[in-house]
C-alpha beads as a LAMMPS data file, in Angstrom:
LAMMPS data file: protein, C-alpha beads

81 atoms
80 bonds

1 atom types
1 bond types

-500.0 500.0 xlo xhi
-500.0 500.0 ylo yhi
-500.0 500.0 zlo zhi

Masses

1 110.0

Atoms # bond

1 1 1 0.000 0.000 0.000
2 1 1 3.167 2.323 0.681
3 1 1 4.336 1.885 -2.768
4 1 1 1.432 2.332 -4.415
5 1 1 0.398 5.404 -2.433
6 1 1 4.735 6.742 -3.284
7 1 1 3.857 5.751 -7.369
8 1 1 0.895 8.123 -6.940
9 1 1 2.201 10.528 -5.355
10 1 1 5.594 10.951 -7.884
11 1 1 3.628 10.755 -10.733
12 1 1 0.433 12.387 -10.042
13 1 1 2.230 15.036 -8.540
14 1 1 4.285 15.457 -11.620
15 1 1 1.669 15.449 -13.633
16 1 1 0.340 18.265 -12.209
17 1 1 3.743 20.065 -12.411
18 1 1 3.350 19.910 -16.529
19 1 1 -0.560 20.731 -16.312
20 1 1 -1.216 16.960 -17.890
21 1 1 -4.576 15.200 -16.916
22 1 1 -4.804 17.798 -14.494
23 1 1 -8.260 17.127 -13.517
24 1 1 -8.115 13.619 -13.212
25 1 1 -4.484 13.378 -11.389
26 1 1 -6.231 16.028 -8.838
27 1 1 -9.394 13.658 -8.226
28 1 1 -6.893 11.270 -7.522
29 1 1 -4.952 12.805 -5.644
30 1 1 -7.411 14.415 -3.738
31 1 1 -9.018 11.194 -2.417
32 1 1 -5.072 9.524 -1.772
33 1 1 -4.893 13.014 0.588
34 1 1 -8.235 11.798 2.199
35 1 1 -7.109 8.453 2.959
36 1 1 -4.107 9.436 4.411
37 1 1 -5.718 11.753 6.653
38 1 1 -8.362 9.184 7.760
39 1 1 -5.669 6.257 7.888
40 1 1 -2.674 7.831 9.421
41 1 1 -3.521 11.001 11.264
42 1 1 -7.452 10.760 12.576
43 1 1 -6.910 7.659 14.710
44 1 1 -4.655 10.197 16.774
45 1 1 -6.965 12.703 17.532
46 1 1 -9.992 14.659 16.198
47 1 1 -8.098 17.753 15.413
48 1 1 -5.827 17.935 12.814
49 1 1 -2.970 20.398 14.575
50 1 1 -2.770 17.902 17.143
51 1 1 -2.607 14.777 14.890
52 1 1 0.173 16.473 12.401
53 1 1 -2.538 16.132 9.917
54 1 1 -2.562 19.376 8.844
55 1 1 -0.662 19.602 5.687
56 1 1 -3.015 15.944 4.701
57 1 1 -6.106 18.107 4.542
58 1 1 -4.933 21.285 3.062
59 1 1 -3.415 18.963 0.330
60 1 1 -6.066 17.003 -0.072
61 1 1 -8.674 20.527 -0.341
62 1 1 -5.958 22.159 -2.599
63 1 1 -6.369 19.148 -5.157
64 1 1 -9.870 19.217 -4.957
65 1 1 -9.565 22.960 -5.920
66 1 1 -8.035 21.940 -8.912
67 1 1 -10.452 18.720 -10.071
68 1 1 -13.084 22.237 -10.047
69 1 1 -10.997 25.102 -11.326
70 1 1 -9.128 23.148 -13.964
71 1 1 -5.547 23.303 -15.533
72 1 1 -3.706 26.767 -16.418
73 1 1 -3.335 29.162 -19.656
74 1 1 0.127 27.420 -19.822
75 1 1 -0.389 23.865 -19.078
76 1 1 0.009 21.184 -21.661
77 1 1 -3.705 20.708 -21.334
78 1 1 -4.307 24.027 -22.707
79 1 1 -1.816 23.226 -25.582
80 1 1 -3.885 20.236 -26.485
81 1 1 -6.901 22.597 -27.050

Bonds

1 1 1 2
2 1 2 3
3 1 3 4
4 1 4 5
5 1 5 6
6 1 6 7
7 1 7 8
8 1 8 9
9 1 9 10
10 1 10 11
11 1 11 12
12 1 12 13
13 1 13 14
14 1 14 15
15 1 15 16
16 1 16 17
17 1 17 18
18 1 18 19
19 1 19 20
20 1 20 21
21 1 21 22
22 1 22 23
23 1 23 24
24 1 24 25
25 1 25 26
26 1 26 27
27 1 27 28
28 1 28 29
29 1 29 30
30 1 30 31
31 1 31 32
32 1 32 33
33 1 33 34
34 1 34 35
35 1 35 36
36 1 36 37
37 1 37 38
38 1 38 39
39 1 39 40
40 1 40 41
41 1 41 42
42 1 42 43
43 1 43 44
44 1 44 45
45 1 45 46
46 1 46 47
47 1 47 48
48 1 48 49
49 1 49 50
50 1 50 51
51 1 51 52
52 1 52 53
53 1 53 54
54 1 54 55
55 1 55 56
56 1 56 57
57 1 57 58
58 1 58 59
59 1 59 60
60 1 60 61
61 1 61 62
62 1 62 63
63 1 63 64
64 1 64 65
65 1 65 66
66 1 66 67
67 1 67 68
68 1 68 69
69 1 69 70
70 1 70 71
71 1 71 72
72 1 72 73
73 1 73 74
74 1 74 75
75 1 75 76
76 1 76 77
77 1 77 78
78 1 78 79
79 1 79 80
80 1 80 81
């Protein structure tokens, strides 16, 4: 589950460096975030500054940003068009 979750993480998140499947990636991306969060840092405690699980959520909302607001002017998605 480790590796999987590492794969996802190096190539999702370079994915969304170039702006390719950006939408997609983020769903992705978002949801691995979400997981995380409930797997790793919620057993600890309800709130996330005293699990650590901070940076898990605002990842996992700043991906979700993107699945709605969508890839960039210069993003190889926009080249496509």
């Amino acid at each position: 589950m480790l590796g999987a979750a590492a794969t996802l993480e190096l190539i999702g998140g370079a994915l969304l460096v170039v702006g390719l499947f950006t939408r997609p990636v983020a769903f992705v991306m978002s949801g691995l975030m979400a997981c995380a969060y409930f797997i790793a840092h919620a057993p600890r405690s309800f709130w996330p500054t005293s699990n650590g699980g901070d940076a898990a959520i605002l990842f996992c909302f700043l991906f979700l940003y993107f699945v709605f607001a969508g890839p960039g002017p210069w993003s190889l998605d926009a080249r496509k068009r």
